[in-house]
N, C-alpha and C positions, 0 to 999 in steps of 0.2 A: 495449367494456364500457359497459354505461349508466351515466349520469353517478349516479344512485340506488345503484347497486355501489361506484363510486370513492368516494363521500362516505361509505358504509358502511365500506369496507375503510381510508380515511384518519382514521375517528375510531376504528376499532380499533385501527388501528397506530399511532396517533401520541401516545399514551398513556406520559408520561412515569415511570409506576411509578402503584404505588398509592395513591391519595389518602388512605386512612387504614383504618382498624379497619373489616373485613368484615363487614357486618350483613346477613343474611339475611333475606327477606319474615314470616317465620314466625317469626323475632325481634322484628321491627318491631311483628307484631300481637301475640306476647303480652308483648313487655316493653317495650311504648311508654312511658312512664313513663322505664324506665332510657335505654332509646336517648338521649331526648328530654335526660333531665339530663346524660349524656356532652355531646352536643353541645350543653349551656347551660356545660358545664366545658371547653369549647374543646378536644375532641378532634372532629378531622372524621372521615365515617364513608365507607365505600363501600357502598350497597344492590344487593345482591345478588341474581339470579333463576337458580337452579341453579346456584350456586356464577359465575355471569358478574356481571360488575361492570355495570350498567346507569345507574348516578348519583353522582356525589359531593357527598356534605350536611356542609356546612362551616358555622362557629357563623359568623352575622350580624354584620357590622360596620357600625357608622354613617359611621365614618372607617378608613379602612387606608390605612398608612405606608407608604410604599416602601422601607424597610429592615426587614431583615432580622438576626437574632442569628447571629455568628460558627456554633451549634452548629448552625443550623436551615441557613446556608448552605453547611457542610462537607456534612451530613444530602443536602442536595440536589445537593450536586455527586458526592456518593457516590452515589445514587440514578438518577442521571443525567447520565453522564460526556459529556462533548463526541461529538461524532460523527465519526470517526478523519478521513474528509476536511476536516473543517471543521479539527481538526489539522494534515491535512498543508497546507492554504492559509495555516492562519496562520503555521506556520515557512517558508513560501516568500515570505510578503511582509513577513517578520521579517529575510529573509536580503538583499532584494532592496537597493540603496541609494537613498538620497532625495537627490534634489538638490532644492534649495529654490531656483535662480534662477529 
């Protein structure tokens, strides 16, 4: 597989859900105005081309927190559950024992 394919088919797939409200091209051009104040009202959008998500347009920050609100982190961990192996490693080195000498 050309390495052009893999980078293709790893940023298809590794898409953690949808980054926000679907805006279509043919939204963008005739209600640029509204897109624009959504995203000065801090909803991010995803732009669309035949219904495929091609970009995600997230409102600008000068500074961003590294914390996050209890409901935005539930939001994402609902959205984006752990990945079942990554599960099974962490109750296998939950079970394992530590010795500290």
């Amino acid at each position: 597989m050309e390495v052009r394919n893999v980078v293709n088919y790893v940023a298809s797939s590794a898409t953690l859900g949808d980054m926000g409200r679907p805006v279509s091209i043919r939204e963008l051009r005739n209600s640029t105005t509204k897109v624009i104040e959504d995203i000065e009202n801090g909803v991010p959008l995803t732009l669309t081309v035949n219904r495929r998500p091609v970009a995600d347009i997230v409102p600008h920050q000068l500074t961003r927190s590294p914390w996050v609100s209890s409901g935005e982190l539930r939001r994402i961990v609902t959205e984006s559950p752990a990945d079942p192996g990554l599960l099974k490693d962490i109750a296998a080195v939950r079970e394992e024992v530590i010795d500290d000498r």
